[in-house]
C-alpha positions in Angstrom: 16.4 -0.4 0.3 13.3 -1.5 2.6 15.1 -4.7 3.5 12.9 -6.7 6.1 15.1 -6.2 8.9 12.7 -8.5 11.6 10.7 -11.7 11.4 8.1 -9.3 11.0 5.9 -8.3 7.8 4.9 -4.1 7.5 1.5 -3.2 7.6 -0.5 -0.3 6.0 -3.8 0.4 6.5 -5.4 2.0 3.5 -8.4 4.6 2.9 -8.0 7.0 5.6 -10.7 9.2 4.9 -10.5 11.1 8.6 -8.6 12.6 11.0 -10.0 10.5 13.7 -9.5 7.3 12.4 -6.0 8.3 11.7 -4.8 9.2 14.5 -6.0 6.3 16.5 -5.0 3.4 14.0 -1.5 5.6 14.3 -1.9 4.2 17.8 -2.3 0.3 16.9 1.0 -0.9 15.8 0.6 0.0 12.0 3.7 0.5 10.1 2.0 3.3 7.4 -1.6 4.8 6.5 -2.5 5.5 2.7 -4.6 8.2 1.3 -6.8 7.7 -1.9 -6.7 10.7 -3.7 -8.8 10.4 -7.0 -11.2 12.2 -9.5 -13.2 8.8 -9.7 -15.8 7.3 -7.6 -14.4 5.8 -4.3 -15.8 5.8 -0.6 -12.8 6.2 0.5 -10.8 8.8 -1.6 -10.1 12.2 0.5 -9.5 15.7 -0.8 -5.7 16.6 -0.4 -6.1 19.5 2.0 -7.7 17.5 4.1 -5.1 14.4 3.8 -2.1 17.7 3.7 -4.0 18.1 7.6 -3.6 14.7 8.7 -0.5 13.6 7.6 0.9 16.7 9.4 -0.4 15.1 12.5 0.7 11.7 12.3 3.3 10.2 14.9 7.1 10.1 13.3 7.4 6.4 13.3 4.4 6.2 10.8 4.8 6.6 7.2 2.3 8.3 5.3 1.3 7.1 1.5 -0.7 8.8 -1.2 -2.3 6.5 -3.5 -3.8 8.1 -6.5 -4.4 6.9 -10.2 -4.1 10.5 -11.5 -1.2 11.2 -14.1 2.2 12.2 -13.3 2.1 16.1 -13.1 -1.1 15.8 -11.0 0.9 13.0 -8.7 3.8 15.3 -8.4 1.5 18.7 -7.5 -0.2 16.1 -4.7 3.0 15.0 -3.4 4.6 18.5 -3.1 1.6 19.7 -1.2 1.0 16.8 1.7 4.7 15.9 1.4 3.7 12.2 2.0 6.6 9.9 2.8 6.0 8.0 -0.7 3.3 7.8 -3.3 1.7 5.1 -4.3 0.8 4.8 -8.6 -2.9 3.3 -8.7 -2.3 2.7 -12.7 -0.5 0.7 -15.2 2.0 4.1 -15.4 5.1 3.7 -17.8 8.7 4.0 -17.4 9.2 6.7 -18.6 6.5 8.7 -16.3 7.6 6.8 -13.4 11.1 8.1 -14.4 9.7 11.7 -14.5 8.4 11.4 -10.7 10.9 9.9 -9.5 13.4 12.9 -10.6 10.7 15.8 -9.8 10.0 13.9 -6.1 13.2 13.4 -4.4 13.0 11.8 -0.9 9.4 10.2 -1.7 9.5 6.8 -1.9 7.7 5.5 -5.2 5.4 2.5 -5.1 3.6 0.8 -8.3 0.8 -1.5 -8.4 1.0 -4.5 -10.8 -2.4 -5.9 -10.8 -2.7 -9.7 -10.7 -4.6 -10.8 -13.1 -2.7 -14.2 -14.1 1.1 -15.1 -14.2 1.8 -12.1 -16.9 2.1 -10.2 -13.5 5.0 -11.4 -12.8 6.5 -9.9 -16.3 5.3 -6.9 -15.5 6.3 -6.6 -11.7 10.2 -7.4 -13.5 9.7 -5.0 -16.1 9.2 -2.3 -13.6 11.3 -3.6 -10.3 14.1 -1.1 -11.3 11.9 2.1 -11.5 10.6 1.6 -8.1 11.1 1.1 -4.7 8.6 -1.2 -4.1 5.6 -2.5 -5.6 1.8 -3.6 -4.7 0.1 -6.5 -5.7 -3.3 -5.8 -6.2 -6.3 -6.5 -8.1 -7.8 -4.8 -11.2 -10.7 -2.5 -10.7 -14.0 -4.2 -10.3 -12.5 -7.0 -9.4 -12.8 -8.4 -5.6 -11.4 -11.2 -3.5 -8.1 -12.8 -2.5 -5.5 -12.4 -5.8 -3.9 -15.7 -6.9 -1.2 -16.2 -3.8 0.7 -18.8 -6.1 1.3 -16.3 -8.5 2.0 -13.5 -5.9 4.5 -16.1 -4.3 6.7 -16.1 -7.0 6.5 -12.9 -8.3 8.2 -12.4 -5.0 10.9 -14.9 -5.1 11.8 -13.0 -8.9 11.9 -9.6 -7.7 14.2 -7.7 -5.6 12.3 -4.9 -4.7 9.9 -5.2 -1.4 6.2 -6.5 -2.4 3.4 -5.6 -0.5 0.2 -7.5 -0.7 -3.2 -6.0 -1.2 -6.3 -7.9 -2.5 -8.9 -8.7 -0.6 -7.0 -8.9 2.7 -9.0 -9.5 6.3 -7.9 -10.8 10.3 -9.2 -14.1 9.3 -7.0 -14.7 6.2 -3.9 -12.1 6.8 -2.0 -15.2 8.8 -2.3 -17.6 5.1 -1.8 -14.9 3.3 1.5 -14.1 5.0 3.2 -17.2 5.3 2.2 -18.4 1.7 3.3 -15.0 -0.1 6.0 -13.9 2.7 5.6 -10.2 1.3 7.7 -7.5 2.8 4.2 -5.6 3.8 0.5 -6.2 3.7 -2.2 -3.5 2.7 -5.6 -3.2 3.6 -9.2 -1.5 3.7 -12.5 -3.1 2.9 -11.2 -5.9 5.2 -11.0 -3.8 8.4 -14.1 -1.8 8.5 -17.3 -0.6 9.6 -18.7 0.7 6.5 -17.2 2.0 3.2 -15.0 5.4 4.5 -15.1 4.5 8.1 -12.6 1.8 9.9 -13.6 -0.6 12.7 -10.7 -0.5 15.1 -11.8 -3.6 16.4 -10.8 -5.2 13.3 -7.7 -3.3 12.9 -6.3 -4.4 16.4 -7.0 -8.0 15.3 -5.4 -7.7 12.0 -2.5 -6.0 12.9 -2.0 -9.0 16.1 -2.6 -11.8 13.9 0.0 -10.0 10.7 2.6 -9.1 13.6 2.3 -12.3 15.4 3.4 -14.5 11.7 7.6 -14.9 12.3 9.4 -15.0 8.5 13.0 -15.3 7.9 15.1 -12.6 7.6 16.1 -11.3 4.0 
């Protein structure tokens, strides 16, 4: 499942607070667009009727994620009501709860972050590889800048499920990142915008060309 298929890496651009930014990233080349539903203070979080609105609207060749660190019966209410193509779990969430969504969200992709603190990561990225269908690297809350890509590189090579790398993320690193990592996707925000909530598509052109231009072997 989400085999890379071309040379290739995904990319999803996260934060979409707005319809309009949506809908013309949707036009860039980008693979998926993620939508920060939380109770805690974020610049880019959005309400879910207005993310229900968008997602509606998005072209059929892009996916649509909800990220949210909310527990599981809030994450399944979300996910029935925007009907995302696969949510995103912005917490250190168990088994047994990701069990629970998995069973209550049939036909939504489920994604978990393992934030990358040191090499323990990659323990916990195993520990949950066969819950999911993919998993985000990311970095723990507070925390910014580029995660350890020695450590994300072979937390890929030990896991079968697709990784997609987050962390700090911009046009100007997305080529290292890429070739050092070779993640099945890349995620972004901060790195592509204008202000905190709003995208520069300037940036989001360049990052997408630069990610898309980076040829890895087939797996």
């Amino acid at each position: 499942m989400w085999k890379r298929l071309e040379n290739m890496v995904r990319i999803k651009i996260c934060g979409i607070t707005n319809e309009k930014d949506a809908l013309s990233i949707a036009k860039l080349g980008v693979d998926a667009l993620g939508f920060v539903i939380t109770e805690g203070k974020f610049p880019n979080k959005i309400s879910v009727e207005d993310a229900k609105k968008i997602v509606a609207k998005l072209p059929p060749f892009v996916s649509s994620v909800i990220g949210s660190d909310l527990n599981s019966d809030n994450v399944v209410e979300i996910c029935k009501t925007i009907r995302p193509d696969a949510v995103e779990i912005h917490s250190e969430m168990c088994t047994k709860d990701l069990k629970l969504i998995r069973k209550r969200l049939e036909g939504v992709k489920l994604i978990r972050t393992v934030f990358v603190k040191d090499e323990s990561a990659i323990k916990v990225a195993k520990s949950i590889n066969d819950y999911v269908d993919a998993i985000i690297l990311d970095n723990p809350q507070g925390i910014s800048g580029v995660l350890d890509w020695d450590i994300c590189s072979e937390l890929v090579k030990q896991c079968s499920k697709p990784v997609i790398l987050a962390g700090g993320l911009n046009p100007n690193n997305v080529r290292e990142a890429i070739l050092k990592v070779k993640p099945y996707a890349v995620d972004v925000i901060s790195g592509v915008e204008k202000k905190p909530g709003r995208m520069d598509l300037g940036k989001v052109e360049r990052f997408v060309r630069i990610a898309k231009s980076v040829n890895l072997p087939r797996v």
